[in-house]
N, C-alpha and C positions, 0 to 999 in steps of 0.2 A: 799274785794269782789268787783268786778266790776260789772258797770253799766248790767244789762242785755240786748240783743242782741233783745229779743223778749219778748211780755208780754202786758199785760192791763195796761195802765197808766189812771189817772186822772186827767185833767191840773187845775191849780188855779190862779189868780190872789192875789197879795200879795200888796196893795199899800200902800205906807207910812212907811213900816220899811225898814231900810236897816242897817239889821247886818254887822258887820265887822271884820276880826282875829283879832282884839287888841281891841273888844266890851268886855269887862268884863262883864256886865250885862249879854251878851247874855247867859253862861256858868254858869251863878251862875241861870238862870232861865231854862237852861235844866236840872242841880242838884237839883230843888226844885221841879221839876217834872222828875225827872227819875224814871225808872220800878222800883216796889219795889216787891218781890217773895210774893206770896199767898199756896205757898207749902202746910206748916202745918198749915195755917189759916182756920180755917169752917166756911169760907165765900161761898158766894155765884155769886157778884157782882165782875164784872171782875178787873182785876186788866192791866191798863193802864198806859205808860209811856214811855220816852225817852228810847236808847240805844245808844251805838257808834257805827255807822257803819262798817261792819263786824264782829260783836262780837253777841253773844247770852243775854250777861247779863252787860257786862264793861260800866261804866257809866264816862270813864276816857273823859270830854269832854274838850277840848282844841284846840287849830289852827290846832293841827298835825292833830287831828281826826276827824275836823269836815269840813275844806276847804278843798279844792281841787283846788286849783285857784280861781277863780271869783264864784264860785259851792259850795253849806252849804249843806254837806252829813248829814243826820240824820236818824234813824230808829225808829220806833214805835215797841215796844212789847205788845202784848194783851195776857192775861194768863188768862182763863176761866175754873172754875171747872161746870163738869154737871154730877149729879148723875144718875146711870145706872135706866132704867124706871120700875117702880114700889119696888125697891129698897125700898124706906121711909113706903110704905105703906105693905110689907108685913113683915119688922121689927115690924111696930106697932100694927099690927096684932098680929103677936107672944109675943108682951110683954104686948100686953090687955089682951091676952087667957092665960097667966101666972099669971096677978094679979086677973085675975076671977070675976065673978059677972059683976053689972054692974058700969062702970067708967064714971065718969061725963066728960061734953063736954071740959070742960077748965081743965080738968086734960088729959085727950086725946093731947087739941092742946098742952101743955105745954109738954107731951111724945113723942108727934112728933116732936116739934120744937130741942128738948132733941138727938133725933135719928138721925137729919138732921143734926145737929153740929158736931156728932162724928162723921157721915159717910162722913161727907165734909174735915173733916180734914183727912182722909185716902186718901184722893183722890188725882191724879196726876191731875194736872191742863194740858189741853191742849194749845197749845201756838203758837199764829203765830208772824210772822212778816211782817212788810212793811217798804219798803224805801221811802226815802222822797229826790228830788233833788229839791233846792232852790235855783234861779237864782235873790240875790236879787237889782243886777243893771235892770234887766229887767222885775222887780217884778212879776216872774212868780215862778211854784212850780207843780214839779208833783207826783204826788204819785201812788203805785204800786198795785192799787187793784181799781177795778170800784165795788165793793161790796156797796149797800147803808150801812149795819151796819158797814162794816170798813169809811167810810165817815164820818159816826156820830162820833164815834171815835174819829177820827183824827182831824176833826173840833172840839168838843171839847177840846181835850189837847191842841190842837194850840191855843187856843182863851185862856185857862186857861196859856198856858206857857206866849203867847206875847200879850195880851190884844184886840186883835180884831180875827176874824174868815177868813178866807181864801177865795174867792169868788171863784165860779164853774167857769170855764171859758169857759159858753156858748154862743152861736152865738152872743145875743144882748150884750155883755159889751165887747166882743172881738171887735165887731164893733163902738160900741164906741169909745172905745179905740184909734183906728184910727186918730181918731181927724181929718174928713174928712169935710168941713163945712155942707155938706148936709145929712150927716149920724145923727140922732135925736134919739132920745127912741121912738118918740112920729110916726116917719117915719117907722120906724121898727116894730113895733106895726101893722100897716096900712099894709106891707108886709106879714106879719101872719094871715092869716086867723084863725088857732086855736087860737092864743093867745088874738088876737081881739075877738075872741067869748068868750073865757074865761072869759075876763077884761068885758066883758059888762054884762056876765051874773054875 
């Protein structure tokens, strides 16, 4: 699948790793976090992980599939089940009006929690994907969704697969970055008037 043409990206700063095609680690820590299917599971909690780019589910991760030259292709899969609305409660409806009388609170929630497992495992999980291009001579990273809940996401597995988190790559560390001598945090700060009201209040 090739790069897209057009789209929302998210840029990151990535400093201090730098993956390489003949990293062995890198590959045995995309398999210990790739997607695992939540199909027939009656969960609830999404199910998050690696993929190989272009693929929907291959976790085949290797040089072929994950460089591209100087370029670390990766894919995020997010598989979310959510039950149709009021679904749990007008099951529990019908099998309190079956057992009759009245039913104690903790036999109720244990009926519910009962109704919500069978009906979660019936469920098709809805499923997205995002790319991920990792440029890690230039410790940069962008990702294909400005969504905040796919951010969470992503920062999470990235900090669970490679042990640190991915930094937004906002005006003030981009300008850092630079390494210009008069460019500061503490200069930058002083140029923002929101962010100086912020920090003070």
């Amino acid at each position: 699948m090739a790069i897209r043409p057009t789209g929302s990206f998210r840029r990151y700063l990535v400093p201090g790793l730098s993956p390489a095609p003949d990293d062995v680690d890198l590959y045995e820590r995309l398999r210990e976090h790739r997607f695992r299917s939540i199909d027939d599971a009656p969960v609830a909690e999404p199910s998050v992980g690696w993929v190989a780019t272009g693929s929907f589910g291959s976790t085949d991760f290797r040089p072929e599939t994950v460089f591209l030259g100087p370029v670390l292709r990766l894919r995020m899969r997010v598989d979310r089940k959510r039950l149709p609305s009021n679904a749990v409660r007008v099951r529990l409806a019908e099998a309190v009006a079956e057992i009759g009388g009245k039913v104690a609170r903790s036999a109720k929630n244990e009926l519910k929690q009962e109704i919500e497992r069978e009906l979660l495992a019936r469920t098709v999980p809805a499923t997205a994907l995002f790319e991920v291009y990792w440029r890690p001579r230039e410790e940069t990273l962008l990702f294909s969704s400005t969504s905040a809940q796919a951010h969470d996401a992503f920062s999470n597995l990235f900090r669970h697969s490679f042990g640190v988190a991915p930094q937004a790559a906002t005006p003030t560390p981009l300008a850092v970055r630079v390494g210009a001598p008069d460019v500061t945090v503490e200069r930058l700060m002083r140029l923002s008037p929101l962010v100086s009201q912020l920090a003070e209040g």
